[in-house]
Each structure stands twice: as C-alpha cells, then as structure tokens.
C-alpha positions in Angstrom: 23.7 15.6 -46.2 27.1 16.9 -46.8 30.0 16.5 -44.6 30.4 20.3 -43.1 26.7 19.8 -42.2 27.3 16.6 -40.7 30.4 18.0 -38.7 28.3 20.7 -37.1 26.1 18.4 -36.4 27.9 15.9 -34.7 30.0 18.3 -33.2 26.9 20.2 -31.5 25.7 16.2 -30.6 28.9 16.2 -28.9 28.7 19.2 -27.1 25.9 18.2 -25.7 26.9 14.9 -24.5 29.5 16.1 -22.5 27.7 18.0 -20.7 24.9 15.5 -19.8 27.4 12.9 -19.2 28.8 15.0 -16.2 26.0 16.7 -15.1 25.5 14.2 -12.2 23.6 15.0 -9.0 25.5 16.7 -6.1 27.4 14.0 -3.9 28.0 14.4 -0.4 31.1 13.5 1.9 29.4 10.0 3.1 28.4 9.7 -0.3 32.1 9.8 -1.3 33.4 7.2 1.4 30.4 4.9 0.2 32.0 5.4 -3.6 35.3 4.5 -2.7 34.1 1.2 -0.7 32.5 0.2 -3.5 35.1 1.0 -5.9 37.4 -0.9 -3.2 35.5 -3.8 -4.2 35.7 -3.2 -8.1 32.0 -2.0 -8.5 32.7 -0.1 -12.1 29.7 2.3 -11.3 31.3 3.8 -8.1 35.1 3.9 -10.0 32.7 5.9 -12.3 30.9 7.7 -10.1 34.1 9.0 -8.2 35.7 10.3 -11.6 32.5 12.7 -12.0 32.1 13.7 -8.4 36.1 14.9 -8.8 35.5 16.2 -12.3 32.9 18.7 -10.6 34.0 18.9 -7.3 30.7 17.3 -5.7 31.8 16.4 -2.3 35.1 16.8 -2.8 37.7 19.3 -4.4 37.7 19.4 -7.8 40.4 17.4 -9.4 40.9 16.3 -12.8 43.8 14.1 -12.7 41.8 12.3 -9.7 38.9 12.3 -12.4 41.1 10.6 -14.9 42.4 8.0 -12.8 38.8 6.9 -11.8 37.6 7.3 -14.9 40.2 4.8 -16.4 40.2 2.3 -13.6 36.2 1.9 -14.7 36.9 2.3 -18.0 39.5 -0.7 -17.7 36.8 -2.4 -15.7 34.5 -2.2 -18.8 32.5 1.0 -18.1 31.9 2.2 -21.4 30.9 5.6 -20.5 33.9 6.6 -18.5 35.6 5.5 -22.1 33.6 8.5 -23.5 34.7 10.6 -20.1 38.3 9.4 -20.7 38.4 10.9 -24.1 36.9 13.6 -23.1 39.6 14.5 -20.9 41.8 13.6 -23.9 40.2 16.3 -26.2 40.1 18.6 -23.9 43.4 18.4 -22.2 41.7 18.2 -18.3 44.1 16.4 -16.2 46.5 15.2 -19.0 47.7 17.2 -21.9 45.5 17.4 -24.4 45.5 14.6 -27.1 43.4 13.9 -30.2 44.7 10.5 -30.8 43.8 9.5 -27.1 40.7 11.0 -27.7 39.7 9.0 -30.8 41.2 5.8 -29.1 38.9 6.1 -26.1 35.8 7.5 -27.9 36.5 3.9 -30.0 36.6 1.9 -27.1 33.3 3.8 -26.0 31.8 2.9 -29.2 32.9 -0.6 -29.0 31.4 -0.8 -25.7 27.8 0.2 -27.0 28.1 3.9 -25.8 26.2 5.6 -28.0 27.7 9.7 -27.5 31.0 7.7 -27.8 30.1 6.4 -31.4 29.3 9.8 -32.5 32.0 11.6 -30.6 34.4 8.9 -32.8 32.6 9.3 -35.5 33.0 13.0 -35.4 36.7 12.8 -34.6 37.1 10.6 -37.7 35.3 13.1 -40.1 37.7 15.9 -38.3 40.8 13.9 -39.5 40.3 13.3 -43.0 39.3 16.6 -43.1 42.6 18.0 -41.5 44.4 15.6 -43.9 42.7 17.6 -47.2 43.2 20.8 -45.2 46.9 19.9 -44.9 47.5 18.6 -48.3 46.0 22.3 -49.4 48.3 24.0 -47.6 51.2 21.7 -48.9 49.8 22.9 -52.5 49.7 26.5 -51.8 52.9 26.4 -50.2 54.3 24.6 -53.4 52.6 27.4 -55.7 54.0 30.2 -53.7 57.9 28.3 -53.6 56.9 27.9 -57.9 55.5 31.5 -57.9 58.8 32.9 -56.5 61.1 30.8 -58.7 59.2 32.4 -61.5 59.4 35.7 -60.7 62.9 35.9 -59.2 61.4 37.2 -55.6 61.1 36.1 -52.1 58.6 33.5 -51.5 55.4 35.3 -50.8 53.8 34.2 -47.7 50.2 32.3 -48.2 48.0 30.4 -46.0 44.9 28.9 -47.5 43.9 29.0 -44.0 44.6 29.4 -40.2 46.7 26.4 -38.8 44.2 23.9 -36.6 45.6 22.1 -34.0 45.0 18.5 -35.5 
C-alpha cells in the first residue's frame, strides 16, 4: 500500500478514535463529586474520567483547560489513554495552543503504554512529518529555480508555490 493511501487511512482511523474515546456516557453532579474523591485518592480512572466529563461538559461546564489538567494528572499516573486524550488536545489546540510536537510526544507515550489509537495516531503523525519535510524541501527547490529563473532572465523573481503552506 502506498503512503498517501496509508495516510488517509490512518488519518480516517484517527478520526474515529477521537471520537469514541470521548464519547463517554452522560455524568451527573453526584457522579462528579464521586470522580473527584476518587481522583483525591489517585484512582487514574476518575483523573480520567473527570478530563472527559469537562471535555463534554457532562455534569459540569465544559472546560478544556480543566480537561487537560485531568487528563495529564492520569496520564502522569500511567493512564495510557488520557496520553491519547492529551495529544489530542495537543493537535487540536483545545485548552492549550495547538502543538504537533506535543501531540506526537503524547501519542508516543500512548503507544508506549499499549494504547492502541495512540500507536496509530503516532504512527500517523510520523508519516505526516516526513511528508512535510519532502514537501518543504520542494518548496525550497522551486523557490531556488524561481531565484535561478530570474537571475537568468534579468526579472523579478516570479512568485511559485509548488503548493499551499501546511501548518507542520
């Protein structure tokens, strides 16, 4: 299989993974206060639990830097999936500005934890770099051709894109 195929299709994995990591069922206001006296007592579940109910506002407002936090305190108590939910929030800049290299890290850590969606989201973030890296060396080339191009020809440097600018 070639690699654009395989970036689509990791890419559409992903898609779906965040969403079914999320989708969690609706908590309530006692359910909230039994969360946090768990995650009082370091129970990584609850720490986890908390970061989704605040990342959809289930019994309480939604709140994506309160996501984050509880999402890292499991995370640093060896949750692998709030890894995955960690660089989600990463990728898509909810709570903290958005960050690809966070991302990766945290999809890594996922991976390394045995979380399967975090081993293709890292997996899928790695294909996305090298591919950015070619991308950018081509538009380092056509950018040298136009400079040679107007050298030749005694004009201003044409501008040339081989393509649009992507944001890693």
């Amino acid at each position: 299989m070639n690699a654009r195929i395989w970036v689509v299709f990791l890419t559409a994995a992903i898609a779906g993974a965040n969403v079914m990591a999320t989708a969690a069922p609706s908590t309530q206001s006692a359910d909230v206060e039994s969360l946090r006296a768990g995650a009082a007592k370091g129970d990584a579940g609850a720490m986890f639990s908390l970061g989704v109910a605040y990342q959809l506002g289930n019994g309480v407002s939604q709140d994506y830097q309160q996501a984050m936090t509880w999402y890292r305190q499991a995370a640093d108590a060896g949750n692998a999936v709030a890894s995955k939910n960690v660089g989600v929030m990463y990728e898509n800049g909810y709570g903290v500005p958005q960050d690809y290299q966070q991302a990766m890290w945290w999809y890594s850590k996922a991976a390394d934890g045995g979380n399967v969606d975090g081993m293709t989201a890292a997996a899928a973030c790695a294909l996305w770099t090298r591919r950015s890296a070619r991308l950018r060396k081509c538009d380092e080339l056509v950018s040298q051709a136009a400079d040679r191009a107007a050298r030749c020809h005694g004009k201003d440097r044409p501008v040339l894109r081989a393509r649009p600018q992507c944001p890693v």
